[in-house]
N, C-alpha and C positions, 0 to 999 in steps of 0.2 A: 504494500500500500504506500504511494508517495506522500509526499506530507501537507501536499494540499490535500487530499482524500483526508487526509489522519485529522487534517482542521476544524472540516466542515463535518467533524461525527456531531450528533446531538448531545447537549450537556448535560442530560437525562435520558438516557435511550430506552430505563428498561421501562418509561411510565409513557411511551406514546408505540403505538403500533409502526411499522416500518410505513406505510404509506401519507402518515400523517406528518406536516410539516413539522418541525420542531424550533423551529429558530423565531426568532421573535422581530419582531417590526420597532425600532429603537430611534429614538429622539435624544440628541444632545445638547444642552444649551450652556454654552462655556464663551466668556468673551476673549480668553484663551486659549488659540489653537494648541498650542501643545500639549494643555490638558483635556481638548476635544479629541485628537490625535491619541492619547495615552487612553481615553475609556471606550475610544474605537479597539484600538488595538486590544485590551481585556476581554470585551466583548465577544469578540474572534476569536482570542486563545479559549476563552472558558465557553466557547460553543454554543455561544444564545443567539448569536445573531452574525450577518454581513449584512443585511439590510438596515443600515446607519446613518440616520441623517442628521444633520447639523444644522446648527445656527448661535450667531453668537451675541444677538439681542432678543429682547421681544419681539419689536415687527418681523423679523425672521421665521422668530418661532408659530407666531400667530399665520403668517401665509403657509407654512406647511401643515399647522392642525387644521386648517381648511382641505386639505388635500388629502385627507384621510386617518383612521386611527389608528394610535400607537398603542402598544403592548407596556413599554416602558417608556418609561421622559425621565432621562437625569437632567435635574436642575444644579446649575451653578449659583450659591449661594450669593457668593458677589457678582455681580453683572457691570460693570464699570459703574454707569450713573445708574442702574438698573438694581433691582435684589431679586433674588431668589423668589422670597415670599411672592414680590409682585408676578413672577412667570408661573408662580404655582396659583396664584388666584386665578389666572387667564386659561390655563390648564383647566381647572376643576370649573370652571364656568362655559368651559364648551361642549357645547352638546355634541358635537362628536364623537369625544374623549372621555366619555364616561366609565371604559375601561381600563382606558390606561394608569397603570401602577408610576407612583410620581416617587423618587429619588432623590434624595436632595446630596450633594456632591461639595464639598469645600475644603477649607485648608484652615478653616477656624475649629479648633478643638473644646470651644464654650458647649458645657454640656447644654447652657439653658438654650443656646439657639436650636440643637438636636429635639431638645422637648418641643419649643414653640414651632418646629419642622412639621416635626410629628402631631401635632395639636390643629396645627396649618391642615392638612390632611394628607400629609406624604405618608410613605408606608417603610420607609428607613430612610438612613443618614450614612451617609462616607465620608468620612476625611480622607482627602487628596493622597497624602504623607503616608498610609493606612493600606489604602488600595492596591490588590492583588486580583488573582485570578479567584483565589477563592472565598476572599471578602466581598466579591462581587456576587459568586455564585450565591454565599451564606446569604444575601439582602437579597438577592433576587427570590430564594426560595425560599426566606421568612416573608416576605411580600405577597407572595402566592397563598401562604400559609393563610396570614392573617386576609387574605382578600377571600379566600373560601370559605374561614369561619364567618367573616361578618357575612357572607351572604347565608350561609344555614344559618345563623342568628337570624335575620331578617326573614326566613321562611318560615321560621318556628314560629317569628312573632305571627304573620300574616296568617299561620297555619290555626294559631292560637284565638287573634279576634274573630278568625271564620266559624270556630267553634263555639265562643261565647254567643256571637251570632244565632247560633244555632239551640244552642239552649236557650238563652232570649224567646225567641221562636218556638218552640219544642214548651217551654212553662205558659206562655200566652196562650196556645190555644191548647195544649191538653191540660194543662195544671192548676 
């Protein structure tokens, strides 16, 4: 096998079926190429994705969530005159992008901006300094994690007021 075959294996092979895509559709927003360039490159080595697009402000990033949905959006904390916070409000406010899992990506090791990240509605936090192949995979696949539980959380619920629903209904006219 050459070592582009060996690249493009899946980062998870034994949880999808061979015919099923496996790589991910990836958003990067860094007003530093070189650290655009560096979470391209992780991406690749740790097998999530070649489909990687870039930009390095908001208007960038907002013409491409027009153009379709991502899987993942690493946000860059600092954005020159730009923050982070502000590309993840624009993120989470577009209706396209209601699956995409949001990342936030920096070189500030303040725990409290990790929290108010995560508070923001990201699904994990990188430091720059930090980042590997498999600090990548760990956020990617605590992300998935926590994005499956909150949706059986929210079935439960949905599942739950359909039932009081139904007792409501079921005491009013037999009870």
């Amino acid at each position: 096998m050459n070592s582009a075959m060996a690249q493009a294996q899946p980062a998870f092979p034994d949880l999808f079926p061979p015919q099923v895509d496996t790589t991910f559709r990836i958003l990067s927003i860094d007003d530093d190429p070189i650290d655009r360039m560096r979470i391209r490159t992780l991406c690749r080595k740790a097998g999530v994705g070649d489909d990687i697009d870039e930009a390095h402000n908001i208007a960038e990033m907002r013409a491409l969530l027009d153009e379709g949905g991502y899987d993942i959006v690493f946000i860059d904390y600092h954005l020159g005159l730009e923050t982070g916070r502000e590309a993840l409000d624009v993120l989470l406010q577009h209706e396209d992008q209601a699956n995409a899992i949001p990342i936030m990506v920096t070189s500030v090791t303040d725990h409290q901006v990790a929290i108010d990240a995560m508070r923001a509605g990201c699904s994990d936090y990188l430091v720059k300094e930090e980042m590997s192949v498999e600090t990548l995979r760990k956020s990617i696949v605590s992300s998935l994690e926590r994005r499956i539980l909150l949706s059986a959380v929210g079935e439960m619920r949905m599942a739950q007021t359909h039932m009081k629903r139904m007792v409501v209904r079921f005491s009013s006219t037999c009870g």
